[in-house]
Backbone bond lengths (Angstrom), bond angles and torsions (degrees), N, CA, C in turn:
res aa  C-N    CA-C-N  psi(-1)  N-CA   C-N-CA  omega(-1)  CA-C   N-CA-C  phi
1 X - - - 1.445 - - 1.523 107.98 -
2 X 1.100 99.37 126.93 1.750 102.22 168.57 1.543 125.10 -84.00
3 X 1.668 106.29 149.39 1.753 90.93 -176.01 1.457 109.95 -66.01
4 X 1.585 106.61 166.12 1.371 107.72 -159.20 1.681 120.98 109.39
5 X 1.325 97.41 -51.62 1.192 107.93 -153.33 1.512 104.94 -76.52
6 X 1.345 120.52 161.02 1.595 118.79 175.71 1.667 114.95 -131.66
7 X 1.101 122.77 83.19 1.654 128.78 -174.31 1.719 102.00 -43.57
8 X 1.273 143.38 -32.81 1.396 118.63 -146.66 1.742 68.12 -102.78
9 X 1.459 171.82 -16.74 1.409 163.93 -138.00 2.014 111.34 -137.55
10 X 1.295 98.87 89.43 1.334 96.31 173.92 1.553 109.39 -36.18
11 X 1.746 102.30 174.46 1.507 111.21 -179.64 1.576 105.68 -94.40
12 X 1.766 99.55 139.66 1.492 92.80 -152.11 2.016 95.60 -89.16
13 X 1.426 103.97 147.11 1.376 102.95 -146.76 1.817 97.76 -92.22
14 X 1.284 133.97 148.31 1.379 134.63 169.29 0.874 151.97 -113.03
15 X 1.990 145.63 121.86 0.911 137.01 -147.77 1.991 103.36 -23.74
16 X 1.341 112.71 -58.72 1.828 104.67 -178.80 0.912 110.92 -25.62
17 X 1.835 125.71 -59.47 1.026 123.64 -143.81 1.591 96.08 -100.96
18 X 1.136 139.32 38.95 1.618 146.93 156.46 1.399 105.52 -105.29
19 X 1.464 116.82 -54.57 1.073 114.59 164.03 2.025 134.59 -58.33
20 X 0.964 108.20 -25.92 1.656 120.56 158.25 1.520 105.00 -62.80
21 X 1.237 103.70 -55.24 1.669 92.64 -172.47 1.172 118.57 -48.26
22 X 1.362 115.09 -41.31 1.945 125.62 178.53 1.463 97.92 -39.40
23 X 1.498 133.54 -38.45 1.460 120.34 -177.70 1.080 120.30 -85.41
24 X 1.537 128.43 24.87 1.236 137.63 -156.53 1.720 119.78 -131.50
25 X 1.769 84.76 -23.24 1.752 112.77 173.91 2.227 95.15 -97.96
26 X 1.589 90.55 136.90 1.566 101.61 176.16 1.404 105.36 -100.53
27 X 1.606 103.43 60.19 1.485 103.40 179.67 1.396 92.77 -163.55
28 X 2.293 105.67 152.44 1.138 88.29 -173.31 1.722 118.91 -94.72
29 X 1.305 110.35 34.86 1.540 110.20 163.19 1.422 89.15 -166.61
30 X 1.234 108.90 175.35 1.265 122.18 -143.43 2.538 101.23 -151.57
31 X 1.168 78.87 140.74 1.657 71.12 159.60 1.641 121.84 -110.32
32 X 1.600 118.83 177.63 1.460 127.56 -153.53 2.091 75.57 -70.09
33 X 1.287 121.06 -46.95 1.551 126.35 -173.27 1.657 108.35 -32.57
34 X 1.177 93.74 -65.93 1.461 111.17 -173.00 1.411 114.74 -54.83
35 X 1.378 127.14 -50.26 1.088 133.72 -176.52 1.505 113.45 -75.87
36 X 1.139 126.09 -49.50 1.514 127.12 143.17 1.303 120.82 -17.09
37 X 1.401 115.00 -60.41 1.553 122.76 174.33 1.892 111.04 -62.33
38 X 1.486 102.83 -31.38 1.850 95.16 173.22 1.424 113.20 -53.24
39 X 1.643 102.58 -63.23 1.108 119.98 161.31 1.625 156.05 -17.15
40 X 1.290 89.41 -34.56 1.498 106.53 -155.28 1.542 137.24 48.90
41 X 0.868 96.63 18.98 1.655 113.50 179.33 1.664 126.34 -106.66
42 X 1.579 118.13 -157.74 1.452 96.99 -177.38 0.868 85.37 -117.01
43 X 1.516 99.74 171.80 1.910 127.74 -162.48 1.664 99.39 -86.20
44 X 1.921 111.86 -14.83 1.747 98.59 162.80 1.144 109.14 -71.68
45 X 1.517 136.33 -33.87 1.327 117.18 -163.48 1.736 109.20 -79.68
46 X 1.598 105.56 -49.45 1.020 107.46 169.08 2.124 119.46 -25.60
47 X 1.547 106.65 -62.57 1.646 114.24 -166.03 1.424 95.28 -57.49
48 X 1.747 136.13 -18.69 1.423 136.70 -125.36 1.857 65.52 -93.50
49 X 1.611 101.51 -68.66 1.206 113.90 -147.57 2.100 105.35 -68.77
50 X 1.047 106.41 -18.35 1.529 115.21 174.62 1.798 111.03 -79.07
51 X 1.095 108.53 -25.21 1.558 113.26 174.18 1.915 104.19 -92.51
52 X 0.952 107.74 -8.56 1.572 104.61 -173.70 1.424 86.59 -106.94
53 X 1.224 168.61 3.56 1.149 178.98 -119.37 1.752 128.73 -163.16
54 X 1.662 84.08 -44.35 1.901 111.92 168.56 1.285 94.89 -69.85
55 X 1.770 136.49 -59.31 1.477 139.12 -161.16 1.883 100.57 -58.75
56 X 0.954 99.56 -27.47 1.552 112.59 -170.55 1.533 109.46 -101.77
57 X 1.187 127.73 22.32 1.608 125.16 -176.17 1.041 140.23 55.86
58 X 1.835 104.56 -6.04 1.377 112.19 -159.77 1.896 116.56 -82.33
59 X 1.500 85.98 -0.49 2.040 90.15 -176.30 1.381 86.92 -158.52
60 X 1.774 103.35 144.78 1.646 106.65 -175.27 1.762 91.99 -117.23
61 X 1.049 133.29 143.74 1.394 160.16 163.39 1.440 126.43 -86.18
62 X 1.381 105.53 143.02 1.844 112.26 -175.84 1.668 96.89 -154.26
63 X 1.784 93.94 126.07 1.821 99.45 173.29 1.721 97.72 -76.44
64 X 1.163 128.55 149.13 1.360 142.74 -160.92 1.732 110.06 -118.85
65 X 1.261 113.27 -35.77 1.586 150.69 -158.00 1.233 131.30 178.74
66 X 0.939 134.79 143.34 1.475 157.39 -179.42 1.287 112.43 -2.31
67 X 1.545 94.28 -33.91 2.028 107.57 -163.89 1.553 98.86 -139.87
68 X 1.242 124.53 -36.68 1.482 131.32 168.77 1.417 114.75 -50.51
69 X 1.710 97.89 138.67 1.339 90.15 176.81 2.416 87.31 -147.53
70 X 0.916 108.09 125.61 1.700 96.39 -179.49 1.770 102.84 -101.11
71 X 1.342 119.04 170.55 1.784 105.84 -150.91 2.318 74.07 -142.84
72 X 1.089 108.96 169.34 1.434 129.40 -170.35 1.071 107.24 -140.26
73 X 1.264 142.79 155.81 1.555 134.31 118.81 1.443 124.31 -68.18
74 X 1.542 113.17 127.94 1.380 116.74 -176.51 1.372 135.46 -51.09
75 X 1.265 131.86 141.66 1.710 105.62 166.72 1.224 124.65 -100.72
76 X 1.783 119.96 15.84 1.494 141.97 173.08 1.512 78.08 -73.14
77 X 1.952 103.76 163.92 1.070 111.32 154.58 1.931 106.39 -156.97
């Protein structure tokens, strides 16, 4: 372990790395589930960092169903 580091606190994950995952799903949008699952993390942190991303243009969103919602990367920049 290197200093710095904290064993009992996963690594906290970042808008980048939400957006990387999108190249990781063989589809062209993806849900907070899926990307979570690239990740390994949970689908709250995942939506945290996908809604802080939407405020910022960087991924556009569509509710699908009742509870569904699938997320993009933008082509604004």
């Amino acid at each position: 372990m290197t200093e710095g580091e904290n064993p009992g606190r996963p690594r906290e994950i970042t808008v980048d790395d939400v957006l990387a995952a999108f190249g990781e799903v063989n589809a062209p949008v993806a849900t907070g589930a899926e990307l979570a699952t690239q990740l390994n993390t949970s689908r709250q942190t995942v939506l945290r960092r996908l809604n802080e991303l939407h405020e910022n243009e960087r991924v556009e969103r569509k509710e699908v169903g009742a509870r569904a919602i699938v997320w993009w990367p933008s082509d604004r920049k």
